[in-house]
C-alpha positions as CSV (number, residue, x, y, z in Angstrom):
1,X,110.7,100.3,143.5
2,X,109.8,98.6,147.1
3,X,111.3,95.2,147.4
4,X,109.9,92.8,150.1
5,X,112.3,90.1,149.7
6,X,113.7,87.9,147.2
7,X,116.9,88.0,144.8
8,X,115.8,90.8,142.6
9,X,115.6,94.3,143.0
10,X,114.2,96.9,140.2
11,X,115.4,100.4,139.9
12,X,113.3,103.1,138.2
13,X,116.0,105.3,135.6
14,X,115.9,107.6,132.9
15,X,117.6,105.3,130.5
16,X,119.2,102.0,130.9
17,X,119.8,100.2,127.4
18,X,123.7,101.9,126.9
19,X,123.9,101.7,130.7
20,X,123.4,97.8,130.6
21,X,125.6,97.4,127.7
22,X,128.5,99.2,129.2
23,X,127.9,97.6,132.7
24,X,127.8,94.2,130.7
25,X,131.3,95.2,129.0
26,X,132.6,95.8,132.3
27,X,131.7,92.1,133.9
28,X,128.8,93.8,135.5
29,X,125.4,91.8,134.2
30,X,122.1,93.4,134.8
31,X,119.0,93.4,133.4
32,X,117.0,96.0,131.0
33,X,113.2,96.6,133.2
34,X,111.7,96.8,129.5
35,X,112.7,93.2,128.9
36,X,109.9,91.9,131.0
37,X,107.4,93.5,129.1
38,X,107.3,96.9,131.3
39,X,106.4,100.5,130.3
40,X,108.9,101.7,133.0
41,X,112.7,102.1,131.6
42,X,115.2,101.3,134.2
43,X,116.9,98.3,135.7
44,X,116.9,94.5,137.4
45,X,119.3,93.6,139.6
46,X,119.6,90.1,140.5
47,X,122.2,89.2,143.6
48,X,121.3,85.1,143.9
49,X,124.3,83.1,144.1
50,X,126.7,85.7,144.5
51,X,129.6,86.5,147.0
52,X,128.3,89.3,149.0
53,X,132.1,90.2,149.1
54,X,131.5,91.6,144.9
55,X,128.4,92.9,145.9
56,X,130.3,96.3,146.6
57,X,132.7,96.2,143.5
58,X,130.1,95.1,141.2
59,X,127.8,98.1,142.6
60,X,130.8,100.3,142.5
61,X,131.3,99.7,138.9
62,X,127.7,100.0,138.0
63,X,128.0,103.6,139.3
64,X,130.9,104.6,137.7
65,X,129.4,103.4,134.0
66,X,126.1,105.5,135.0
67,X,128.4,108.8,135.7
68,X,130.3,107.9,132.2
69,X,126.9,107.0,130.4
């Protein structure tokens, strides 16, 4: 989904409840786009307060559990 600005971005995805979970196993914390009350399945990424340097790695691993999900 467009983003503007701000610390948040959404992504649209087939399913994302065991992707969360695994992601959140992993030391990866996202949220669930259902959890605000959404139609749409998919995901919220928040990236406030976070070393840009673990942007990569924490992307990195969120791909890796979508492949294995």
């Amino acid at each position: 989904m467009p983003s503007a600005a701000g610390l948040h971005v959404t992504a649209l995805a087939a399913r994302s409840t065991p992707v969360v979970a695994a992601a959140a196993r992993r030391g990866v914390v996202l949220d669930d786009l259902s959890a605000y009350g959404r139609d749409s399945t998919g995901f919220v990424f928040g990236f406030g307060a976070i070393d840009p340097a673990l942007l990569d790695e924490g992307m990195a691993i969120f791909g890796a559990v979508l492949r294995e999900t």
